[in-house]
Jmol script that loads the backbone (N, CA, C; Angstrom):
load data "model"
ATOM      1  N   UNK A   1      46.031 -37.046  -9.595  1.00  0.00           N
ATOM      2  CA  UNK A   1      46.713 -36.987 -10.873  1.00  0.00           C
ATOM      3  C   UNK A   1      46.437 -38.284 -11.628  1.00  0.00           C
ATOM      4  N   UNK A   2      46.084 -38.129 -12.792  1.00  0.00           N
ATOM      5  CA  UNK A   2      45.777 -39.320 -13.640  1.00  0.00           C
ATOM      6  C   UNK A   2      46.865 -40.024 -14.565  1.00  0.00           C
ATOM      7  N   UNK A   3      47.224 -41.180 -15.098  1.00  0.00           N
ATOM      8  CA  UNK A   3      47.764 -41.258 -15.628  1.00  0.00           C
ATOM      9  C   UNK A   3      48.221 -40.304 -16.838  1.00  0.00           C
ATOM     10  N   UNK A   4      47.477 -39.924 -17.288  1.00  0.00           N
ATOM     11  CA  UNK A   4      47.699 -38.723 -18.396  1.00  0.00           C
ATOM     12  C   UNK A   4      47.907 -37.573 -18.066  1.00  0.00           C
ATOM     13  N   UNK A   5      48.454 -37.464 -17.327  1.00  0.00           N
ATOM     14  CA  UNK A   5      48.852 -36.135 -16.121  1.00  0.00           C
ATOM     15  C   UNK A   5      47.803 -35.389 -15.877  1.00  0.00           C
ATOM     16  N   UNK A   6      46.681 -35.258 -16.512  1.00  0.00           N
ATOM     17  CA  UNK A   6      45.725 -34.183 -15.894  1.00  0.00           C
ATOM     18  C   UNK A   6      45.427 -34.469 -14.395  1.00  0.00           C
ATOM     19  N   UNK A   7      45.372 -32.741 -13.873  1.00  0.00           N
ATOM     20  CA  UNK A   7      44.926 -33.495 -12.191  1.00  0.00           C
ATOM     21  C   UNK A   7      43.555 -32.620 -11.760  1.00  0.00           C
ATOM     22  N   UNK A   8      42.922 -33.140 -11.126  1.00  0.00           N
ATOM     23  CA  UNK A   8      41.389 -33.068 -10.534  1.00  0.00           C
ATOM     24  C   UNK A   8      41.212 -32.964  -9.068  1.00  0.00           C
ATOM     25  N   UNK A   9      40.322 -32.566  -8.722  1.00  0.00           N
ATOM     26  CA  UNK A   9      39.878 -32.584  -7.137  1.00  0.00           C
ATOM     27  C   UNK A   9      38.828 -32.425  -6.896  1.00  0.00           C
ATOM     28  N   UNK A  10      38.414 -33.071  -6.294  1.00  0.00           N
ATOM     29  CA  UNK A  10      36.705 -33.379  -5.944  1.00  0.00           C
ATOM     30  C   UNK A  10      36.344 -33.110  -4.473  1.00  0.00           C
ATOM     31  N   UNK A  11      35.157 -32.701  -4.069  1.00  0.00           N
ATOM     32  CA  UNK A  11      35.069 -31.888  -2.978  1.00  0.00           C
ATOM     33  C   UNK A  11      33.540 -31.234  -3.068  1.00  0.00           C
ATOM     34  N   UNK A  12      33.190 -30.700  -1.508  1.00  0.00           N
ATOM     35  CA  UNK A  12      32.084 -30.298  -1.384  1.00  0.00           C
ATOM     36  C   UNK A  12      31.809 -28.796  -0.211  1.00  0.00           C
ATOM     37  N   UNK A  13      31.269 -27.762  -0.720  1.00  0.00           N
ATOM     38  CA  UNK A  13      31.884 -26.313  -0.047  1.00  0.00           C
ATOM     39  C   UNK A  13      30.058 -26.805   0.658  1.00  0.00           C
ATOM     40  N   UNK A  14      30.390 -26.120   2.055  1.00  0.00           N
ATOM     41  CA  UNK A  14      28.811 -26.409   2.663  1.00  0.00           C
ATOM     42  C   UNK A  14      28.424 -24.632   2.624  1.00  0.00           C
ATOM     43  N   UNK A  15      27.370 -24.092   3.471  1.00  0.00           N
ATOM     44  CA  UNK A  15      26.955 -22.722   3.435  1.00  0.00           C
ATOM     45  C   UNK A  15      27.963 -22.023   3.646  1.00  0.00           C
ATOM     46  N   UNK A  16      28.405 -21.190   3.056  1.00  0.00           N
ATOM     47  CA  UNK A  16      29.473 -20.195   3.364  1.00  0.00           C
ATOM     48  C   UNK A  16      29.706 -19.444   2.573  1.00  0.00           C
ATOM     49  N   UNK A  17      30.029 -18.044   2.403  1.00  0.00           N
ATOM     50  CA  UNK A  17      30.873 -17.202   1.752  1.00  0.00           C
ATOM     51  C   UNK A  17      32.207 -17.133   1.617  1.00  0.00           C
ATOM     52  N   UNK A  18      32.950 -17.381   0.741  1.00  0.00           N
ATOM     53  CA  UNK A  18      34.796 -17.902   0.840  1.00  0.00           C
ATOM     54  C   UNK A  18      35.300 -17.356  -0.316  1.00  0.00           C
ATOM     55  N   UNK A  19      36.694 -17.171  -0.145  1.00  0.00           N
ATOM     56  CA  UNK A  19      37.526 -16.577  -1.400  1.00  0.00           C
ATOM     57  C   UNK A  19      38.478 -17.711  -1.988  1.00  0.00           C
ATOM     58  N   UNK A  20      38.675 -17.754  -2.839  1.00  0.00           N
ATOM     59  CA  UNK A  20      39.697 -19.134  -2.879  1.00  0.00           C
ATOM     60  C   UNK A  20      40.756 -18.429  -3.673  1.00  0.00           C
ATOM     61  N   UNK A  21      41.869 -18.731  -4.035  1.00  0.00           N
ATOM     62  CA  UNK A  21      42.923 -18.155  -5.173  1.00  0.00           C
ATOM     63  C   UNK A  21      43.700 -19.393  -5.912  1.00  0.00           C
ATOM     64  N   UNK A  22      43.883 -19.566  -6.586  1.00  0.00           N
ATOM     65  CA  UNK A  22      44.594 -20.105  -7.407  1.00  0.00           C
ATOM     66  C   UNK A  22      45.455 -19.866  -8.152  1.00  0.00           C
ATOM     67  N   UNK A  23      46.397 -20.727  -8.291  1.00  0.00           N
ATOM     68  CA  UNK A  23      47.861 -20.744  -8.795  1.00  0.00           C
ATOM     69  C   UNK A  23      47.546 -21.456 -10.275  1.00  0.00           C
ATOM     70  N   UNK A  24      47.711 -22.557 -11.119  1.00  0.00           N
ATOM     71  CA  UNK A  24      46.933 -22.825 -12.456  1.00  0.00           C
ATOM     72  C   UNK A  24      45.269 -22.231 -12.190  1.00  0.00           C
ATOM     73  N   UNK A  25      45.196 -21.938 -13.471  1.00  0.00           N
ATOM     74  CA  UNK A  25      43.722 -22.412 -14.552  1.00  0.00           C
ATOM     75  C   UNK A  25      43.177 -23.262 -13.533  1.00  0.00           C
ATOM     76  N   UNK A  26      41.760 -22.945 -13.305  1.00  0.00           N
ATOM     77  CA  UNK A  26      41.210 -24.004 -12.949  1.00  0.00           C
ATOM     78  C   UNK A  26      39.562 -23.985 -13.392  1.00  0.00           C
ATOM     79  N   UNK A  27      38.968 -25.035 -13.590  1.00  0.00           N
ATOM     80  CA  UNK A  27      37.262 -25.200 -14.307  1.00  0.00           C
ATOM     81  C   UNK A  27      36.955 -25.826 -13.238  1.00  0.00           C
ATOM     82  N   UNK A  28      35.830 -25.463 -12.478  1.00  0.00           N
ATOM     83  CA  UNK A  28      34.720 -25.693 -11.516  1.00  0.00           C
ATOM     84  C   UNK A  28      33.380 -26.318 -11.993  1.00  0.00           C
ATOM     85  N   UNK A  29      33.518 -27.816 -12.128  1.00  0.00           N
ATOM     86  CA  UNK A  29      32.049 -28.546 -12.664  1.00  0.00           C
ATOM     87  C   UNK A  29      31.376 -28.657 -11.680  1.00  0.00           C
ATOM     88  N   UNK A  30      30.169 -28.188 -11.714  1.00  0.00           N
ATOM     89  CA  UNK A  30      28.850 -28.579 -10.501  1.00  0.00           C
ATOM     90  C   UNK A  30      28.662 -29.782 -10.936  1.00  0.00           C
ATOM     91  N   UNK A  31      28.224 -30.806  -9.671  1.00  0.00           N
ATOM     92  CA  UNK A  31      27.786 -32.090  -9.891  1.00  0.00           C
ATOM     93  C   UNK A  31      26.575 -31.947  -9.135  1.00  0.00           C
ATOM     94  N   UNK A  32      26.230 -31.609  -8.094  1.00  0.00           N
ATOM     95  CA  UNK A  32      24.687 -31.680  -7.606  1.00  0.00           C
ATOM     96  C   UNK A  32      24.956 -30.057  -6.543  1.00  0.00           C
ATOM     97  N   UNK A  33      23.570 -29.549  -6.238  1.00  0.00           N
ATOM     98  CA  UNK A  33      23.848 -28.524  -5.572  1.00  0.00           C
ATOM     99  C   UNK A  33      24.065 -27.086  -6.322  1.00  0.00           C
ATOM    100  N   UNK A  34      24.560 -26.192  -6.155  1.00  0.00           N
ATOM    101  CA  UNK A  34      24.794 -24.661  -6.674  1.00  0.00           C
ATOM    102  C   UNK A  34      25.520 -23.501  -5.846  1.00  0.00           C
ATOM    103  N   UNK A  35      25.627 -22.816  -6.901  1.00  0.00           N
ATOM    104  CA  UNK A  35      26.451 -21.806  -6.085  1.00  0.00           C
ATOM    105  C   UNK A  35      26.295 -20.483  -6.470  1.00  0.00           C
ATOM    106  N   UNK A  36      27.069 -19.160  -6.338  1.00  0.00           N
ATOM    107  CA  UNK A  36      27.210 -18.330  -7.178  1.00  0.00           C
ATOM    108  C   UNK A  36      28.335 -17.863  -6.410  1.00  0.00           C
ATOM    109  N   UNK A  37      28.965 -17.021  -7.557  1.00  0.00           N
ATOM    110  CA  UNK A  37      30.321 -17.175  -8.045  1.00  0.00           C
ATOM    111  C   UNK A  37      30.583 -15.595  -8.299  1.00  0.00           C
ATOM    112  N   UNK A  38      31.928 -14.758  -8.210  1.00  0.00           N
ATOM    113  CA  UNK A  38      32.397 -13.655  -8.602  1.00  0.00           C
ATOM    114  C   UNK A  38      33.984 -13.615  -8.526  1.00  0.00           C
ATOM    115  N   UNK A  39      34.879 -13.372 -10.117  1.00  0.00           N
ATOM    116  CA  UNK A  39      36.065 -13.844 -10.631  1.00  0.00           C
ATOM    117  C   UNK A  39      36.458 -12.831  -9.764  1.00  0.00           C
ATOM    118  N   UNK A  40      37.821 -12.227  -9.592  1.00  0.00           N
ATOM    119  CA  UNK A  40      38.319 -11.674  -9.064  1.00  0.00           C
ATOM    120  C   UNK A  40      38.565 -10.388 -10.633  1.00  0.00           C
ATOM    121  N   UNK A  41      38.152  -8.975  -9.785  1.00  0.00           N
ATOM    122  CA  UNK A  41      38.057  -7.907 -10.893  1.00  0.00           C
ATOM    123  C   UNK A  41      36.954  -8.177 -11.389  1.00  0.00           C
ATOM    124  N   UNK A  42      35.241  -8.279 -10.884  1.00  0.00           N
ATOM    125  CA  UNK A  42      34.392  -8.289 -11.028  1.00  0.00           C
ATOM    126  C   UNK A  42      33.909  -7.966 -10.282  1.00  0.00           C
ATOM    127  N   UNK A  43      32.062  -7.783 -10.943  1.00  0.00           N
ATOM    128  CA  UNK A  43      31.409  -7.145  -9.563  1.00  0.00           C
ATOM    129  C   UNK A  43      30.025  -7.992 -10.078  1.00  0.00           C
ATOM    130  N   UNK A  44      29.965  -8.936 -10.529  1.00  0.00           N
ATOM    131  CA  UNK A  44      28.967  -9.388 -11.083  1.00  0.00           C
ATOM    132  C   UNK A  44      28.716 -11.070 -10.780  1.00  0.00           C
ATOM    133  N   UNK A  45      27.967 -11.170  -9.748  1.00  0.00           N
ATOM    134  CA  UNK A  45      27.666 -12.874  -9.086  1.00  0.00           C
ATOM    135  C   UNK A  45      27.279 -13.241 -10.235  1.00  0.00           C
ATOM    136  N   UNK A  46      27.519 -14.640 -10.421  1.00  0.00           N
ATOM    137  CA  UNK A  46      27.226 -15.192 -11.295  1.00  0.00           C
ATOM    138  C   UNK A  46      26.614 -17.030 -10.766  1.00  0.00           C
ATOM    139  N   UNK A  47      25.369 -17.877 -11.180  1.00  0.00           N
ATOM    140  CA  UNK A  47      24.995 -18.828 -10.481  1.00  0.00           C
ATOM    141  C   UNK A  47      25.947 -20.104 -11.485  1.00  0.00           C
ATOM    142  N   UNK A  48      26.079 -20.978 -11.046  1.00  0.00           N
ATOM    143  CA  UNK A  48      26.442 -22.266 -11.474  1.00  0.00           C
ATOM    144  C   UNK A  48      25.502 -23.586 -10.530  1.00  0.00           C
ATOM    145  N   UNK A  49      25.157 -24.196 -11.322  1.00  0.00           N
ATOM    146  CA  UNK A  49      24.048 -25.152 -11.016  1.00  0.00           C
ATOM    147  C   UNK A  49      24.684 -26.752 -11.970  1.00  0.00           C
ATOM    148  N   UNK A  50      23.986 -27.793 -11.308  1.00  0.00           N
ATOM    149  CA  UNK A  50      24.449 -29.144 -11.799  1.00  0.00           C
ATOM    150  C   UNK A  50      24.604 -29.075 -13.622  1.00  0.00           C
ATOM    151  N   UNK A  51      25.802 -29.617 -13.787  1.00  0.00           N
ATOM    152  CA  UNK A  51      26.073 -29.645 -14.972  1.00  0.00           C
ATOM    153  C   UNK A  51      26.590 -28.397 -15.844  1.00  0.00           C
ATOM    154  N   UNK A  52      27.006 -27.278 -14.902  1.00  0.00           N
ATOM    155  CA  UNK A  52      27.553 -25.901 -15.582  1.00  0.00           C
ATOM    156  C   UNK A  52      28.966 -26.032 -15.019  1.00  0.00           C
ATOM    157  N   UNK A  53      29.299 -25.346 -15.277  1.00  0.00           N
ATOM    158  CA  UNK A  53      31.253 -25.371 -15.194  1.00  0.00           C
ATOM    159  C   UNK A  53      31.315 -23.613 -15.281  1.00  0.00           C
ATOM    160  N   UNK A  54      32.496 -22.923 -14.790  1.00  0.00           N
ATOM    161  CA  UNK A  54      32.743 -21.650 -14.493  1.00  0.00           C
ATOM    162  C   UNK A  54      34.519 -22.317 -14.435  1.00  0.00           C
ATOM    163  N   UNK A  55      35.009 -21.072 -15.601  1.00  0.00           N
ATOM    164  CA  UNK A  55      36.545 -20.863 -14.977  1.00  0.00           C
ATOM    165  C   UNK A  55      37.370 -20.123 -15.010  1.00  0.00           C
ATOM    166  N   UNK A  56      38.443 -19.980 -13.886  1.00  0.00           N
ATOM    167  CA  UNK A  56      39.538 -19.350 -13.058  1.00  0.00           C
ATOM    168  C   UNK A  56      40.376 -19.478 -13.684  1.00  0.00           C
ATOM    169  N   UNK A  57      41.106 -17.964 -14.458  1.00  0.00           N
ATOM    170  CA  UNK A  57      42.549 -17.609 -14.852  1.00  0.00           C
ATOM    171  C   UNK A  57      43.637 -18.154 -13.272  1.00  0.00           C
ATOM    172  N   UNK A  58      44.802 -18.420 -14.102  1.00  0.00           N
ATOM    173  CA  UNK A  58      45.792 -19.395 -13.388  1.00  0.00           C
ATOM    174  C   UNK A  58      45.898 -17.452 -12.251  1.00  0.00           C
ATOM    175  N   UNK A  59      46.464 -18.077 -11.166  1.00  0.00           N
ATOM    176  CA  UNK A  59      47.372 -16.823 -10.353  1.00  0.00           C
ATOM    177  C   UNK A  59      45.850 -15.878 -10.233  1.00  0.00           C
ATOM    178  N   UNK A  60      45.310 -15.790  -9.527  1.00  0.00           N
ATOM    179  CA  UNK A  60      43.972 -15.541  -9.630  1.00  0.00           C
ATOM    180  C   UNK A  60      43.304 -15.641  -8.227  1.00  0.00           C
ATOM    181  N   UNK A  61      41.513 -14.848  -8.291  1.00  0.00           N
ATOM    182  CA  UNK A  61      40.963 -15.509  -7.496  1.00  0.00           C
ATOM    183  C   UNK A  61      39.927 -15.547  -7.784  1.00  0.00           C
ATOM    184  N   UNK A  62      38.258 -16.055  -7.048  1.00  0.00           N
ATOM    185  CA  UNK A  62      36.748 -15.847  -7.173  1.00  0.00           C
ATOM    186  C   UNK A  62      36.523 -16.089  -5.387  1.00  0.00           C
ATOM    187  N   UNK A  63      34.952 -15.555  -5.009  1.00  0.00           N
ATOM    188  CA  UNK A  63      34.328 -15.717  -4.766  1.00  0.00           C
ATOM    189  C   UNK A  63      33.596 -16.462  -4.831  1.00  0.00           C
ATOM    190  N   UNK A  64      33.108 -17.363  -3.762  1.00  0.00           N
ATOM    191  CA  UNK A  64      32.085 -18.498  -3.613  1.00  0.00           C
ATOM    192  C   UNK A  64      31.023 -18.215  -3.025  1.00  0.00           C
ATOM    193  N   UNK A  65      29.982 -17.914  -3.214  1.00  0.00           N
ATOM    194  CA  UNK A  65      28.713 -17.600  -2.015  1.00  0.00           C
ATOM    195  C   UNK A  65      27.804 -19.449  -2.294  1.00  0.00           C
ATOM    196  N   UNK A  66      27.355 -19.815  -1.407  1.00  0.00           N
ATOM    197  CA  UNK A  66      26.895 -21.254  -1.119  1.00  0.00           C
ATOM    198  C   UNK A  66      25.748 -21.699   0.174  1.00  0.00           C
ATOM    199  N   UNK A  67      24.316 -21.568  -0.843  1.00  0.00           N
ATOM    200  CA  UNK A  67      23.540 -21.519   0.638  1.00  0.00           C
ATOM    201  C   UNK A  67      22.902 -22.848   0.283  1.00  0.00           C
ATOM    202  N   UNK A  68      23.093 -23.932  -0.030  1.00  0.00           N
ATOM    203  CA  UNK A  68      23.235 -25.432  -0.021  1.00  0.00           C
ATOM    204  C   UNK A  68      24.466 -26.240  -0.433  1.00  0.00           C
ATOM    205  N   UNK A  69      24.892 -27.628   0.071  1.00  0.00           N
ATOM    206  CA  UNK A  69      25.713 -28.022  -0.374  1.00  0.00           C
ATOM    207  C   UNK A  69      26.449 -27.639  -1.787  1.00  0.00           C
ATOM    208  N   UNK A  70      27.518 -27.458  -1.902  1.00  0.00           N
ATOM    209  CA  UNK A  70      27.933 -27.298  -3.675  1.00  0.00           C
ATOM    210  C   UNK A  70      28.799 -28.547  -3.622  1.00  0.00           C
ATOM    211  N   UNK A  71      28.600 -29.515  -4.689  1.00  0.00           N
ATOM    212  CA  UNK A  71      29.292 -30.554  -5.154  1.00  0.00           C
ATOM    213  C   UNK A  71      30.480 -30.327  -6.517  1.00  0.00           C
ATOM    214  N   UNK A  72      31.357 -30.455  -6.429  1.00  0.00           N
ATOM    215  CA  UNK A  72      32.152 -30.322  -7.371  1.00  0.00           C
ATOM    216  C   UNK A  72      32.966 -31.500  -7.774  1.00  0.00           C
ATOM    217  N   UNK A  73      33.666 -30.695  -9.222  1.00  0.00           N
ATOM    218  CA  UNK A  73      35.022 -31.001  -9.867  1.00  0.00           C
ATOM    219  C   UNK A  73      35.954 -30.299 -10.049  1.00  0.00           C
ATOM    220  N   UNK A  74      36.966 -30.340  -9.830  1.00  0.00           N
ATOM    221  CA  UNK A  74      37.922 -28.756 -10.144  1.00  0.00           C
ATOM    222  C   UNK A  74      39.120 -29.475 -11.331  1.00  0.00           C
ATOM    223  N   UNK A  75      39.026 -29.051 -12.177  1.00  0.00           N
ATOM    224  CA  UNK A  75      39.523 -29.621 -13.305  1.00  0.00           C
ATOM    225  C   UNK A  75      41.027 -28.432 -13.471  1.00  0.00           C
ATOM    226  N   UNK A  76      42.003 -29.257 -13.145  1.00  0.00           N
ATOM    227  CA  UNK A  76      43.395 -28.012 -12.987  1.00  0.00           C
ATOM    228  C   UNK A  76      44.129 -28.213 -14.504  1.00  0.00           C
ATOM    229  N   UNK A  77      44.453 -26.686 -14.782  1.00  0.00           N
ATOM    230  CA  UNK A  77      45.655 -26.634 -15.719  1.00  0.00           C
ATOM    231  C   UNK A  77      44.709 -26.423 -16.888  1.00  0.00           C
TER     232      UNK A  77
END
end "model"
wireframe off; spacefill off
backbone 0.3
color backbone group
């Protein structure tokens, strides 16, 4: 949490297929690495690569598919 209340989390998903859910909004910045991605009520992967961002309605979920490191930002709220 930052002084200006926004809060962040930084982190790194290795090879895996995973579901995540979320409670706020959240924006997913690639920093090095890639991924691809499917929102929850979709059927359509989608890639995110360094310097793209993808984001998650609050109360929610996506799909992560990850066949190299994915580097992130998760930018909440």
């Amino acid at each position: 949490t930052f002084p200006d209340g926004t809060k962040k989390s930084v982190g790194v998903v290795l090879p895996a297929t995973l579901t995540f859910n979320t409670g706020a909004p959240e924006i997913m910045e690639c920093v090095a690495g890639g991924c691809e991605y499917k929102l929850a009520g979709t059927d359509v992967w989608q890639k995110s690569g360094p310097g793209e961002k993808f984001s998650i309605p609050g109360n929610s979920s996506f799909e992560i598919r990850v066949t190299e490191a994915y580097h992130y930002i998760c930018h909440f709220g």
